[in-house]
N, C-alpha and C positions, 0 to 999 in steps of 0.2 A: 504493500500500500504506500510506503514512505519512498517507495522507488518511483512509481507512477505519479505521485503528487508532485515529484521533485519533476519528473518528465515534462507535467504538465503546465507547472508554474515556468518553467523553462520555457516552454513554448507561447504560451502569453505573457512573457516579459522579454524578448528577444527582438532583436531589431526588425524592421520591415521588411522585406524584400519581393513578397509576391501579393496577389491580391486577398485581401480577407474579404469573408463572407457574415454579414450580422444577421444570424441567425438565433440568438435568445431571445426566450423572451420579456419583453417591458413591461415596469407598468403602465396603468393607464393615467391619463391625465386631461384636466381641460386647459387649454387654452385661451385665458381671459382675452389679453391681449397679444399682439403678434407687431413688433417694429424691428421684422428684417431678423438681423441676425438676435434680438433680443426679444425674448418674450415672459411675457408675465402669467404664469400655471398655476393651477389648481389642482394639488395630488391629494387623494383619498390617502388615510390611515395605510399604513405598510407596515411589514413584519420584516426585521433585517436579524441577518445574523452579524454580529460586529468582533472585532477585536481591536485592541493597543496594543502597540507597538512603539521602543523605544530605541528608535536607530534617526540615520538621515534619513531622505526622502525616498533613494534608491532602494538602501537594506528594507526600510520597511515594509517596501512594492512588495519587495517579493517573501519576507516573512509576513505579514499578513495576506498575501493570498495563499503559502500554503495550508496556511492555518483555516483559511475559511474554504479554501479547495477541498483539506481535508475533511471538514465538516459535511458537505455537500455532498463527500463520494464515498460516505459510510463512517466517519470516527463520529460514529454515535451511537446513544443506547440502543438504539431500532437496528443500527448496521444497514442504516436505510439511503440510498441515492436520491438526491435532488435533484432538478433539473434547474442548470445553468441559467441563469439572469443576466440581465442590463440592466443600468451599465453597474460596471465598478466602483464604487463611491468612496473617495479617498481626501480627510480633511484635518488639518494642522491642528493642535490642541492649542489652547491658551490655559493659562493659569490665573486666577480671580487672587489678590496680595491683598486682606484686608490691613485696611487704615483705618486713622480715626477722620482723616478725609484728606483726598474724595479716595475711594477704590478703584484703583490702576487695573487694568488688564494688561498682560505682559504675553507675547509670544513666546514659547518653550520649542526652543527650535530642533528638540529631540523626540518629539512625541507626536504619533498619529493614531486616526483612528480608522479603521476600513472597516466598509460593510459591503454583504452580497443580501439583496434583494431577498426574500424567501418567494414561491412560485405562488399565484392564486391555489386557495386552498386551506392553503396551512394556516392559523392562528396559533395563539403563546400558547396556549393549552395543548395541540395535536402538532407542536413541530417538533423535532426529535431533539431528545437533548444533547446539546455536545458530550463528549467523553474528555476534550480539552479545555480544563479550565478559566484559558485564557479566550476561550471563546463565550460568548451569550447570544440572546435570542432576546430582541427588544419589540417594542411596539410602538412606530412615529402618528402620532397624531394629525390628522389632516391638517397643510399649512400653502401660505400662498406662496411661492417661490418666484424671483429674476434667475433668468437663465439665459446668458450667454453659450451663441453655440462656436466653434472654430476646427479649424481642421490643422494640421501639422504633428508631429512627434508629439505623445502626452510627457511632458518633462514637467520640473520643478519652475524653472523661470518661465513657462506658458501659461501654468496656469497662475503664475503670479502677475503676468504680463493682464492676465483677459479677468482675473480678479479685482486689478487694478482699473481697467477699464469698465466693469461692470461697475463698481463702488462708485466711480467719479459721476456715472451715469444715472445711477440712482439717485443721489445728490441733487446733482442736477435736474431731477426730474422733479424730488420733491419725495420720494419715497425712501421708510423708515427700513433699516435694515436689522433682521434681529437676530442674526447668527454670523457667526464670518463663512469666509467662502471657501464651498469644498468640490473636490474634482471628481466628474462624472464620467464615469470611459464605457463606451458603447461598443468597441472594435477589440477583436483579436489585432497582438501588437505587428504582423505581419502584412496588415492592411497599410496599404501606400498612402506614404503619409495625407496627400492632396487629397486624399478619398478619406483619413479619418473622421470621426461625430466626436470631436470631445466635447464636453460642456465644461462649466463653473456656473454652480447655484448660490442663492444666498438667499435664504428667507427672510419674507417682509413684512409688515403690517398688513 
């Protein structure tokens, strides 16, 4: 099993070279609003399986996905297979430093968190339990989200690059941001980059 997870993480975290195919499934979502490459969605309640991770951006990529690879492809009590989701959701931690004022937010620039999507179906009650600790099984409450879409390599300075452009954009706009911004990967890493779906989300008011 520890062979095949490493195969597999291998092969979605490996450079691009031929065409990918997006083939998982989403979920669903409304679309409030639509300006081009930016849109403003409405996603229902979803079940993720998450873990942290505390490396740089790279090590993490790939220790958190075999972690939640493993999870998906039997390291749990059921010994049960999930079937693979989009996208990958991958987003920086901060640290909350109480004062007596005001309360600073600090970027911890060691720590992540990854989620894989659970498939329609499953609820917190009927999805299998990890056997790795460092794994959990959460429940996101329906929220309204900015999403930036782009295409290129999913790397660290891209999505700080189309982070930063979504933040000045909200601003700009007048809307409230109420999470920082995490990256959304839709494609096997072997999808050419001009053909990639990445996104960066950020929930709003």
């Amino acid at each position: 099993m520890k062979k095949l997870i490493a195969v597999l993480t291998t092969i979605f975290l490996t450079g691009c070279s031929v065409f990918g195919l997006r083939t998982a499934d989403q979920p669903s979502y409304q679309v409030l609003n639509d300006y081009g490459n930016i849109q403003i969605r409405h996603y229902p309640d979803l079940l993720i399986a998450e873990t942290e991770i505390v490396a740089d951006y790279k090590n993490a990529s790939t220790q958190g996905f075999q972690r939640l690879a493993g999870y998906i492809f039997g390291n749990n009590q059921k010994q049960q297979t999930l079937a693979m989701t989009a996208p990958v959701i991958q987003e920086q931690q901060t640290e909350t430093l109480a004062m007596t004022a005001p309360v600073i937010q600090q970027k911890s620039e060691d720590r992540w968190l990854m989620a894989f999507v659970l498939p329609k179906g499953y609820s917190i009650t009927t999805a299998p339990i990890p056997n790795d600790k460092a794994v959990t099984i959460k429940e996101l409450p329906d929220k309204k989200v900015a999403v930036i879409q782009y295409t290129g390599s999913l790397c660290e300075s891209g999505i700080e690059k189309n982070a930063g452009i979504l933040s000045i954009w909200l601003n700009q706009q007048g809307f409230k941001a109420l999470s920082p911004a995490r990256s959304a990967a839709y494609d096997p890493p072997w999808t050419l980059p001009f053909l990639r779906h990445n996104e960066v989300h950020i929930d709003i008011e």
